[in-house]
C-alpha positions in Angstrom: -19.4 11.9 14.8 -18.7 14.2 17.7 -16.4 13.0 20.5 -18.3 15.0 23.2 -21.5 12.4 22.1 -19.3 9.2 20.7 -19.9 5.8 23.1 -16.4 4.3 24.7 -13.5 5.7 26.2 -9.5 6.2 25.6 -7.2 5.1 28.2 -3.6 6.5 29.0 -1.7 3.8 30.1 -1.8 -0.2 28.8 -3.8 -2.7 30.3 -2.3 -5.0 32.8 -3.6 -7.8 30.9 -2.7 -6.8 27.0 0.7 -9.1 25.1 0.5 -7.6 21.9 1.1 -4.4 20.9 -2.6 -4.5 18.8 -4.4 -5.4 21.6 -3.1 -2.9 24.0 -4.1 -0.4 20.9 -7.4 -1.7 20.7 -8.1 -1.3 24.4 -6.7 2.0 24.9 -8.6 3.2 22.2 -12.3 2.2 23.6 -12.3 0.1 20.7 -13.4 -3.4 21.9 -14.7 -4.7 25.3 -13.7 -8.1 26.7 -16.7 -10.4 27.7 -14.9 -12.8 29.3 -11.6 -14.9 28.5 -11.1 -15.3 24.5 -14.2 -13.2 24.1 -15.1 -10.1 23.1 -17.7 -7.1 22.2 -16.4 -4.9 19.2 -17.2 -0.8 20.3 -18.3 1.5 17.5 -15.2 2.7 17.0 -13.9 -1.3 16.0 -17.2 -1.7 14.0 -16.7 0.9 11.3 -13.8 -1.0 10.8 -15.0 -4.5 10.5 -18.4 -3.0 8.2 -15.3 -1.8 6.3 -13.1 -5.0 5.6 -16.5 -7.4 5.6 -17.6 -4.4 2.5 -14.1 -5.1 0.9 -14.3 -9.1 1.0 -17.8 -9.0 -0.4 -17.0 -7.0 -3.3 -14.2 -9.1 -4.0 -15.7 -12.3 -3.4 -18.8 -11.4 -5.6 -16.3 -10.1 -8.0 -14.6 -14.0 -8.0 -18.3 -15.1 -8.7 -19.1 -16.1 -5.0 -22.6 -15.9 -4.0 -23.3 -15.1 -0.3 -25.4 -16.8 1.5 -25.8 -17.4 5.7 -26.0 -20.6 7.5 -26.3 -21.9 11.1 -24.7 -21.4 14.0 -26.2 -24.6 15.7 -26.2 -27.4 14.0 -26.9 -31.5 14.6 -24.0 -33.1 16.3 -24.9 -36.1 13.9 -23.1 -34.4 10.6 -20.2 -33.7 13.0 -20.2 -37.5 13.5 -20.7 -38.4 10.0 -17.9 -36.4 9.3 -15.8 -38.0 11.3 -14.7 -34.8 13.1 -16.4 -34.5 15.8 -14.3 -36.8 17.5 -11.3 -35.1 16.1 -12.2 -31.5 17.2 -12.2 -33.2 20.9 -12.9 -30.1 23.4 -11.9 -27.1 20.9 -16.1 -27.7 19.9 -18.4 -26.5 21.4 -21.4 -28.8 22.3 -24.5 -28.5 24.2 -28.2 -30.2 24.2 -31.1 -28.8 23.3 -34.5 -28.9 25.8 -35.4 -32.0 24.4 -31.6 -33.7 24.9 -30.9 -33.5 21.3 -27.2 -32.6 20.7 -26.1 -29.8 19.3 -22.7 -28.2 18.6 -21.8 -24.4 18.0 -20.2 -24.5 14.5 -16.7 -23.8 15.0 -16.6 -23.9 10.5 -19.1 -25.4 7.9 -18.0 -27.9 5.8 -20.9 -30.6 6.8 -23.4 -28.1 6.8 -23.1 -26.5 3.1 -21.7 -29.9 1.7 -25.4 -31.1 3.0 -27.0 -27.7 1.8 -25.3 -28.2 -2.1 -26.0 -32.0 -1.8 -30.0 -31.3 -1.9 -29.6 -28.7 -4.3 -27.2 -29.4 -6.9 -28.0 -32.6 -9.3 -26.1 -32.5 -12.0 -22.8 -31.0 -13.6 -25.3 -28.4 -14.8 -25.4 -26.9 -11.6 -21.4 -27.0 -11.3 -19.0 -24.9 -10.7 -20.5 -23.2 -7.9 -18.8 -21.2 -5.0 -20.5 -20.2 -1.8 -19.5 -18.1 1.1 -20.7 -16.2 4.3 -19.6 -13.6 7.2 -20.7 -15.2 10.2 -19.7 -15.7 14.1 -17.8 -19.2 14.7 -16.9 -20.6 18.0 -13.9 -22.4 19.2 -13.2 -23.2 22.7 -9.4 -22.4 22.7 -7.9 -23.9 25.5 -5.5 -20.8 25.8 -6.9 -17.8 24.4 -5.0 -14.7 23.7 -3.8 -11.7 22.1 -6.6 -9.8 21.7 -8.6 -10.5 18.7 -5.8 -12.9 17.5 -6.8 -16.3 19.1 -9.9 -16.2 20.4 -13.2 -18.4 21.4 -16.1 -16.4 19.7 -15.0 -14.8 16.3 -16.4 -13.3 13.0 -14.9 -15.5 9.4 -15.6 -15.1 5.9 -15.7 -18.9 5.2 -16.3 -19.8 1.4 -16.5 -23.2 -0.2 -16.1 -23.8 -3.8 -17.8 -27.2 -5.2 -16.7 -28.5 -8.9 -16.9 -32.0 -11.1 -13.0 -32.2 -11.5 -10.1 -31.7 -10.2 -9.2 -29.2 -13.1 -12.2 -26.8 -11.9 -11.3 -27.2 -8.1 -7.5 -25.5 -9.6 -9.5 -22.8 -11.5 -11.8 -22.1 -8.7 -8.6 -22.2 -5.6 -6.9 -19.8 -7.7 -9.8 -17.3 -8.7 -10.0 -17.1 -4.3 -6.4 -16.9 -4.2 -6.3 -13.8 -6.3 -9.7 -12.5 -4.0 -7.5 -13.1 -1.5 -4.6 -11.3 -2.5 -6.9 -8.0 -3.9 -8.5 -8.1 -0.3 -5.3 -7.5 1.7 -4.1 -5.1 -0.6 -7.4 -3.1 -0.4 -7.1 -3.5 3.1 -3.8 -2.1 3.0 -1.8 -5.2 3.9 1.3 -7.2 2.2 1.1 -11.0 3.7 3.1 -13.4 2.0 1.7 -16.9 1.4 3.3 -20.1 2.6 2.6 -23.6 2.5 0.7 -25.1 5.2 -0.8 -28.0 7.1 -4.3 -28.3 6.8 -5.1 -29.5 9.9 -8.3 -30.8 10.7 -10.0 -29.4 7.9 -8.3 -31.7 5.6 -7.2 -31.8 2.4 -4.7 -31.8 -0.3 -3.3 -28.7 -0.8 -3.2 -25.5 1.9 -2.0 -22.2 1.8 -1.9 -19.7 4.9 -1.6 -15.6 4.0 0.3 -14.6 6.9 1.6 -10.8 7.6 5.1 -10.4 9.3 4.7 -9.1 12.6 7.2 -9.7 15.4 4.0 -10.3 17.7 2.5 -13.3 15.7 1.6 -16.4 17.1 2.9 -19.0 13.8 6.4 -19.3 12.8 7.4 -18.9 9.4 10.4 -20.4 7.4 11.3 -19.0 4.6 14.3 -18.7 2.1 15.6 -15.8 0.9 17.3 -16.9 -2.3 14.2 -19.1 -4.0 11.3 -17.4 -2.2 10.2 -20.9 -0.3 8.3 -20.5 2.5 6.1 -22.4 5.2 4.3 -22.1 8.3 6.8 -24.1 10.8 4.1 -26.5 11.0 4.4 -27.7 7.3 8.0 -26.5 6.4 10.3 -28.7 5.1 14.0 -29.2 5.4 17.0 -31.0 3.4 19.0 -32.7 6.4 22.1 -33.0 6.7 23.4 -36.6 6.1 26.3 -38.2 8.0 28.7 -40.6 6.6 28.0 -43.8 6.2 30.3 -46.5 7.9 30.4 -50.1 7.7 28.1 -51.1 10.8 30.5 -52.1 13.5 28.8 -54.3 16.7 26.7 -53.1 19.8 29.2 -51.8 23.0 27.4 -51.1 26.0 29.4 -48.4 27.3 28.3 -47.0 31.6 27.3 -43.6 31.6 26.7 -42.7 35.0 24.6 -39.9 35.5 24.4 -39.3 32.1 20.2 -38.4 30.9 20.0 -35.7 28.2 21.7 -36.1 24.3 23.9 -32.9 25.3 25.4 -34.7 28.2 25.9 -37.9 26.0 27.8 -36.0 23.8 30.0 -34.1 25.7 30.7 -37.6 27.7 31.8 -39.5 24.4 33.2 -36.5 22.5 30.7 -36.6 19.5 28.5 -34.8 17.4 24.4 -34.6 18.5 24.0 -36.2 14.6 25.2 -39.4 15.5 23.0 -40.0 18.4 19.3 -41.1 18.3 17.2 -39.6 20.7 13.8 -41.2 22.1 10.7 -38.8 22.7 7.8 -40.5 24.2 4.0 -39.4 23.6 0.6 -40.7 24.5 -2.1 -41.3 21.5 -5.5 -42.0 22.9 -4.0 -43.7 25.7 -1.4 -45.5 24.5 2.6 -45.0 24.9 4.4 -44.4 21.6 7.6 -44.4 21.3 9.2 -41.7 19.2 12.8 -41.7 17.5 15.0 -38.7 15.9 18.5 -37.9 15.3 20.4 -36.2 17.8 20.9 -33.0 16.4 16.8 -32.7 15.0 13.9 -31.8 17.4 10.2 -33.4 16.5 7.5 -31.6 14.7 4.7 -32.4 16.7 2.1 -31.7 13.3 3.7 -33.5 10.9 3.9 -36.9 13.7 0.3 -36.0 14.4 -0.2 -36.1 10.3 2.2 -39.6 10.3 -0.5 -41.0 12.8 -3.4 -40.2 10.8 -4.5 -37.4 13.1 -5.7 -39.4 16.3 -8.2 -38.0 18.7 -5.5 -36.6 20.9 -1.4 -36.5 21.2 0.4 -35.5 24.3 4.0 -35.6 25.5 3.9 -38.7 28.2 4.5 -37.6 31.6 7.4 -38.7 33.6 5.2 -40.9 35.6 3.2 -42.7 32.3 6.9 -43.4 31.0 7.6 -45.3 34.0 4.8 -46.9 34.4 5.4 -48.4 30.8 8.7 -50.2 32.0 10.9 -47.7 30.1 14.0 -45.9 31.5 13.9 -42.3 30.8 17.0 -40.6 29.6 18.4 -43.9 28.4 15.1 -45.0 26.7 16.1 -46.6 22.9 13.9 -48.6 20.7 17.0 -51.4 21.0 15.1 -54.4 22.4 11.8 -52.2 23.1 8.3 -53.8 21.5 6.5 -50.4 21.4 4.8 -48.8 18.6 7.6 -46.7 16.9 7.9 -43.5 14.6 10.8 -42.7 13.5 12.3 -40.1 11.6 13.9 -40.8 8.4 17.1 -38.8 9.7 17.4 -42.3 11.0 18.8 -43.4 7.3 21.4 -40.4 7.1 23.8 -41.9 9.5 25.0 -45.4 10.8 26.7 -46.5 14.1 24.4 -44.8 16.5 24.9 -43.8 20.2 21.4 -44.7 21.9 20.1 -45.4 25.6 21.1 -49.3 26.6 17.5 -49.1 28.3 18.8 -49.6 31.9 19.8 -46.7 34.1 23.5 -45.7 33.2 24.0 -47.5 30.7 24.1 -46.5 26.6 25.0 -48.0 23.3 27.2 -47.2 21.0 26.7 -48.7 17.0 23.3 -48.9 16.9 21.6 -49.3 13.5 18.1 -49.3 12.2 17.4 -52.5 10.2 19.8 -54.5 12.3 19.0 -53.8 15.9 16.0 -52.3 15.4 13.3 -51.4 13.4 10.6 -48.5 13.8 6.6 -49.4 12.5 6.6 -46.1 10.7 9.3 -44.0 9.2 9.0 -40.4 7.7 9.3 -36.9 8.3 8.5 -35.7 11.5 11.4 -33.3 12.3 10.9 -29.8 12.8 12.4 -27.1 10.2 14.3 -24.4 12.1 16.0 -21.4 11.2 19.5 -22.3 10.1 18.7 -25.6 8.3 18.9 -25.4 4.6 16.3 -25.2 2.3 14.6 -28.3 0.4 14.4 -26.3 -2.7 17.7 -24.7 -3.0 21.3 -24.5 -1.5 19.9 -21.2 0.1 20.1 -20.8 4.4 16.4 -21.1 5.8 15.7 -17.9 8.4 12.4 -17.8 10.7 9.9 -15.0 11.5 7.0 -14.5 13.1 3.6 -14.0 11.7 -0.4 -13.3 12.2 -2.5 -15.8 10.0 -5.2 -13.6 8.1 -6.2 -15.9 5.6 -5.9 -19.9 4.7 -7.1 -21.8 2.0 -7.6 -25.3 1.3 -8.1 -28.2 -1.5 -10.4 -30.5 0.6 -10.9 -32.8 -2.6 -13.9 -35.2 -1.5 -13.2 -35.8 2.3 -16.5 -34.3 2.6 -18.8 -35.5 -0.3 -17.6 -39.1 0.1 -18.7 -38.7 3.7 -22.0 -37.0 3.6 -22.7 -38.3 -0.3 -22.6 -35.9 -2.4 -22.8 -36.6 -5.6 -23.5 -35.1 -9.3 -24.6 -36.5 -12.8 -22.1 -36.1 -15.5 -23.6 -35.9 -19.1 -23.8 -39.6 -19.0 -25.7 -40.0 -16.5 -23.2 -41.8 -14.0 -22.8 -40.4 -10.5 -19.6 -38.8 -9.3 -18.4 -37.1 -5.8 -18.3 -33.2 -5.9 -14.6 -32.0 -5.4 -14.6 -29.3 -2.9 -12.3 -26.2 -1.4 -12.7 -23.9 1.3 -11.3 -20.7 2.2 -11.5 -18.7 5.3 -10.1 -15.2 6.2 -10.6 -14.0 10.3 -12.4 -10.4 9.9 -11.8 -9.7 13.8 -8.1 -11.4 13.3 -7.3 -9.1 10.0 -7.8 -5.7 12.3 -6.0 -6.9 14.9 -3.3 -7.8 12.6 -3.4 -4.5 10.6 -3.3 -3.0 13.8 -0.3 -4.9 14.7 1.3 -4.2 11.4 0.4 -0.5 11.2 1.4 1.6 15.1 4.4 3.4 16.0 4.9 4.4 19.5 1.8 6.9 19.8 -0.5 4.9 18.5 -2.7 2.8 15.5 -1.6 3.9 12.2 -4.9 2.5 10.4 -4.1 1.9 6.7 -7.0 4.5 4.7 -9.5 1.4 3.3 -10.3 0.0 6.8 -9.9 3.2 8.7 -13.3 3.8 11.3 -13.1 7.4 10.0 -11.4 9.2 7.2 -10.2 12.4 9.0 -9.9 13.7 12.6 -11.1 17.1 12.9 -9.5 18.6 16.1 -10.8 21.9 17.6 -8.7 23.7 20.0 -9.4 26.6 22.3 -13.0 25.5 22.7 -13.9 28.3 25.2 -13.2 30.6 22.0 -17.2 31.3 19.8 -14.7 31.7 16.6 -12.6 28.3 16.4 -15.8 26.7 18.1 -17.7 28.2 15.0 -15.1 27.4 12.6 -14.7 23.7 13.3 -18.5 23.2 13.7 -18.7 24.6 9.7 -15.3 23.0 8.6 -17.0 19.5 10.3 -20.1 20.6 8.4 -18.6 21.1 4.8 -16.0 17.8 5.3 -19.1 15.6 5.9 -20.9 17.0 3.1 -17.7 16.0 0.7 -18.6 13.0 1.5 -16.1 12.3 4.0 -16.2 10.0 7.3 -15.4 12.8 10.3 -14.4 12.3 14.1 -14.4 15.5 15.2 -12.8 16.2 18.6 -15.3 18.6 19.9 -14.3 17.9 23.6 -13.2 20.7 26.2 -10.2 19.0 27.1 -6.2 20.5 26.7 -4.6 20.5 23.5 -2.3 17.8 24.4 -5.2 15.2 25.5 -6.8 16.1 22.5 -3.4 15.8 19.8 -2.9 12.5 22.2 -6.1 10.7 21.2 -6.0 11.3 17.4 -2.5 9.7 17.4 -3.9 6.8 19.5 -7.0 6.5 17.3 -4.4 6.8 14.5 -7.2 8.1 11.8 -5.6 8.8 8.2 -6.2 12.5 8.5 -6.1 15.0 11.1 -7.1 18.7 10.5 -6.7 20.9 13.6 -8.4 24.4 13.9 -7.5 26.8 16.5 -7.3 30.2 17.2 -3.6 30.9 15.9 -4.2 29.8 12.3 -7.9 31.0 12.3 -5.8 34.6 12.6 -4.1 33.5 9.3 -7.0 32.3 7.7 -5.4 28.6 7.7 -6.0 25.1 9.2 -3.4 22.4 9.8 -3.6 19.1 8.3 -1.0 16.2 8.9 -1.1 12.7 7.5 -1.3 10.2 10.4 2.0 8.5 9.2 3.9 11.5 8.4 5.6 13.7 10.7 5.1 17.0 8.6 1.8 19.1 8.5 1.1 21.7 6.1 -1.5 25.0 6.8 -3.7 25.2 3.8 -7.0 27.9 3.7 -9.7 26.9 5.3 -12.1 26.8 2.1 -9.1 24.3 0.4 -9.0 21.9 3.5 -11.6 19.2 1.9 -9.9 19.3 -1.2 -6.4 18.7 0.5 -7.6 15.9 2.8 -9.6 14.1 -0.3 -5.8 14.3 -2.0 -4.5 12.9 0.9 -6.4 9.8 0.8 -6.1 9.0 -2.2 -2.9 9.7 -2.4 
């Protein structure tokens, strides 16, 4: 492709509106267009890219024995319902009505629909194992949409389901896409590491998100360095700290003028944040809950919204619903409350708490769970931070940030006991289908190579997923020899079988050296009059800072080493 005939345009300074470094790339490359907010339109140049990756998932999804097939975008609101998720997606799905007010939703995934599809179609174990996927547009209405192609409203997913008669064939089938998984992102040129992770409202036993490192990334991971665990901050676990246990001594109202947050508490009685309980108050489909955790921990929102079955929404209370419950904020306790209460199980690693008194002022000191009160539900719901040790070992856990390219789940039957799906076993007795799913964001996985793969100049697109192999630049255009030269050189790359942009532009030599590093193709092979008087051209790896002059009749042969190099 020549540059002087190529659609979209490369911009010199970052856009106002661009966070991450891969979506200030993207832009100033003429690479995508935004629609409107969390959408966008993907430019030729961003194309080639995503023909690329969805190229490299369908080989290695065939190669896992998926079959591909395409689906719906609109579908009945009534399998939604059936599901039971269409009350838990709330607004994030998007719903409409047809002309004849039947409702509709825009499929933000496709669990319902294929477990109906395999339902009609498969009968009996015969027809099982089978595994199903598709590369289709999804929508989501995010209620904060950002970073480029990293959280948006409209996106392109390779979603694939796998259906089996046991539990010992959902295993063999979860890892034969976990290994697709892993030979994808290395094709693609990317290292992710996979954690453990909540599964959200897709459900199931078992999930597993591939995330890549990037100091950009939206998730938080926890990891430890000594045993290898590791989690999305949303799953990750934590061995806490226990506090000794004393022989429960009696309730002391102590006055604490003044006194609202655990920090101030502590400071004003000279202890440690573990031996204090803190209160955290939340709102689950209208209701107040009341929320307890030690001192020193902070509350995973995830695992409490897990704890609670995953209601239809969870909030932090306002100031204003608090009071209107009758409950003094910043000496709230669940001493001699009678609200719903979770508690965290740090609760039981310690004795002789320092809570609120539940009057302004006013706290206790001694307070103990079993004796003065006692929560409805107690678990984990505290939040794993860096610095906490690790539930596996004695290692230190340390956080990072991350871009989620890839998740997969074991949904068990949460579908096929919903929507009835069922197989014959050689007996002839009926049995649910046990289910998985697996997803990987195309759009997201550029935008997170991208993010993983720049330096200050530019993209630095890893070879597979590349929208070009080489950049052919020709300087001093106003010259009938290098304007000859590079038209032959483009001529005989092309006909090697290589992918060419060739910078055929009358523009300077620094605009022109600017855009190839900001388009950050593999290759770049400049021709211009001084190594034309040599007999030479100059070819320079994108992520190298050496070039080497090689004749001109070896430059194919040199940039085909380079790639595959």
């Amino acid at each position: 492709m020549r540059m002087s005939r190529a659609f979209g345009k490369t911009l010199r300074d970052d856009p106002a509106e661009a966070e991450l470094d891969s979506h200030k790339l993207m832009l100033r490359a003429g690479m995508i267009h935004q629609t409107m907010m969390g959408v966008y339109s993907y430019l030729p140049l961003a194309w080639r890219s995503i023909r690329k990756i969805e190229e490299i998932i369908r080989e290695e999804m065939d190669a896992a024995g998926g079959q591909e097939l395409h689906m719906s975008m609109l579908q009945p609101r009534e399998i939604w319902e059936q599901s039971g998720r269409d009350e838990q997606y709330g607004p994030d799905m998007m719903r409409l009505l047809d002309r004849r007010e039947r409702r509709m939703v825009l499929a933000p995934t496709s669990e319902e629909l294929l477990t109906n599809i395999v339902k009609a179609n498969v009968l009996s174990y015969r027809d099982l194992p089978v595994t199903l996927y598709q590369i289709q547009t999804k929508f989501r209405d995010e209620p904060r949409p950002r970073a480029g192609l990293i959280r948006v409203r409209e996106f392109d997913m390779k979603d694939a389901y796998s259906f089996d008669s046991d539990q010992d064939g959902l295993d063999v089938s979860y890892d034969a896409m976990v290994q697709a998984y892993k030979n994808i992102f290395a094709r693609c040129g990317l290292d992710p590491i996979v954690v453990e992770a909540d599964s959200g409202a897709i459900g199931g036993r078992d999930s597993q998100e591939f995330i890549l490192l990037a100091d950009g990334g939206e998730d938080t991971i926890i990891f430890c360095a000594d045993c290898g665990y590791a989690a999305n901050a949303e799953k990750a676990e934590f061995t806490k700290p226990p506090m000794p246990k004393e022989e429960p001594l009696p309730l002391e109202e102590v006055h604490s003028p003044g006194i609202k947050t655990i920090d101030e508490l502590c400071d004003f009685l000279d202890i440690p944040q573990a031996t204090t309980i803190k209160a955290v108050f939340y709102i689950v489909d209208g209701k107040l809950l009341f929320v307890v955790i030690r001192g020193d921990l902070d509350v995973n929102e995830v695992k409490l919204n897990n704890a609670l079955g995953q209601p239809g929404e969870l909030r932090l209370a306002s100031p204003e619903e608090v009071a209107a419950a009758g409950v003094v904020a910043g000496s709230a306790s669940p001493v001699g409350l009678n609200f719903t209460t979770v508690a965290d199980d740090s609760i039981h690693l310690g004795s002789n708490f320092a809570v609120g008194a539940n009057k302004d002022d006013y706290h206790l000191l001694n307070a103990n769970v079993g004796r003065d009160f006692q929560p409805d539900v107690v678990t984990d719901i505290a939040l794993a931070e860096e610095g906490h040790q690790c539930p596996k070992c004695d290692g230190t856990l340390v956080a990072r940030r991350g871009i989620e390219v890839g998740h997969v789940f074991k949904l068990g039957t949460r579908y096929s006991e919903k929507l009835d799906a069922q197989y014959l076993d050689s007996s002839g007795e009926r049995h649910l289908i046990i289910m998985g799913c697996y997803g990987i964001g195309v759009g997201r996985l550029l935008a997170a190579a991208i993010e993983q793969n720049h330096d200050e100049a530019g993209i630095v697109f890893p070879t597979p997923i590349a929208p070009y192999d080489v950049h052919l630049v020709g300087l001093n255009t106003n010259v009938n020899d290098v304007v000859e030269s590079a038209d032959s050189l483009y001529e005989e790359l092309s006909q090697a079988g290589l992918s060419v942009l060739f910078d055929d532009r009358n523009e300077s030599p620094g605009v022109k050296f600017n855009d190839a590093d900001l388009i950050g193709l593999p290759v770049r092979v400049v021709v211009s009059r001084r190594n034309l008087g040599q007999g030479v051209v100059e070819i320079k790896k994108r992520d190298s800072s050496e070039s080497e002059t090689v004749p001109m009749d070896e430059a194919a042969q040199t940039v085909r080493n380079y790639l595959d190099a």
